[in-house]
C-alpha positions in Angstrom: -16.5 -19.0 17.3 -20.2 -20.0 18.2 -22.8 -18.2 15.8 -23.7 -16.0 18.0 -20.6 -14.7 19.0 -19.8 -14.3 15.1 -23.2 -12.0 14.9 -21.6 -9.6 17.5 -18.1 -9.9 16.8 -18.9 -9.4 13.0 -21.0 -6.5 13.4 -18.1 -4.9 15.6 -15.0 -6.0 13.1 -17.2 -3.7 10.0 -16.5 -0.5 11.9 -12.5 -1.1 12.4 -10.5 1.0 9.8 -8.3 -2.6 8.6 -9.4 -5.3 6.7 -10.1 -9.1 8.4 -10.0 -12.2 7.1 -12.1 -14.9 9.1 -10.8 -18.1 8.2 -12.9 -20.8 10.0 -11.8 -23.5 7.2 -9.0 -25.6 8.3 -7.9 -26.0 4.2 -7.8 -22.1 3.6 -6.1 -21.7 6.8 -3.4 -23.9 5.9 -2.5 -21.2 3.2 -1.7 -18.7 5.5 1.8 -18.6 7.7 1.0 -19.0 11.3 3.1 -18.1 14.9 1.8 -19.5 18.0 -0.3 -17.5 20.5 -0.5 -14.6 17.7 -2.5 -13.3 14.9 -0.8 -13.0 10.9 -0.7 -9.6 9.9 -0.1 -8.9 5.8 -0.2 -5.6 4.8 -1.3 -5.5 0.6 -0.4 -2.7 -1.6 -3.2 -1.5 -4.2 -3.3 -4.3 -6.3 -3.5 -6.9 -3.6 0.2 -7.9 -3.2 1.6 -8.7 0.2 4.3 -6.2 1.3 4.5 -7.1 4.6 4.3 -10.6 6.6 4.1 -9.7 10.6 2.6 -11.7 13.8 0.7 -9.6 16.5 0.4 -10.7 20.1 -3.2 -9.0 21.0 -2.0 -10.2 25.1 0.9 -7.5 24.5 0.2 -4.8 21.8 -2.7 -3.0 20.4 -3.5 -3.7 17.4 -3.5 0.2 16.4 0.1 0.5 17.0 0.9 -2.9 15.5 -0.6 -1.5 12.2 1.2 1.8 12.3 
């Protein structure tokens, strides 16, 4: 994402009620599991463990009712 579109989108991403992780480095990327044409969704308990592994497909669900 150019810089300025990260000043925008950044700005926006604070006010949403979920967490994001912007990874725009290709070695911490590789850490994460990936599915083509959709974003990784872990959901942490308290203490930062991963309960839940999904994929989202923004081009056909909202991301509130994915997170539900």
């Amino acid at each position: 994402m150019p810089a300025i579109g990260r000043f925008f989108a950044f700005k926006k991403m604070k006010k949403y009620n979920h967490r994001i992780i912007y990874g725009d480095d290709q070695a911490l990327m590789k850490l994460f599991p990936k599915h083509p044409k959709h974003v990784t969704v872990l959901r942490l308990d308290g203490t930062g463990k991963v309960t839940r592994l999904s994929y989202w497909n923004p081009a056909k669900e909202d991301v509130e009712t994915h997170l539900k």
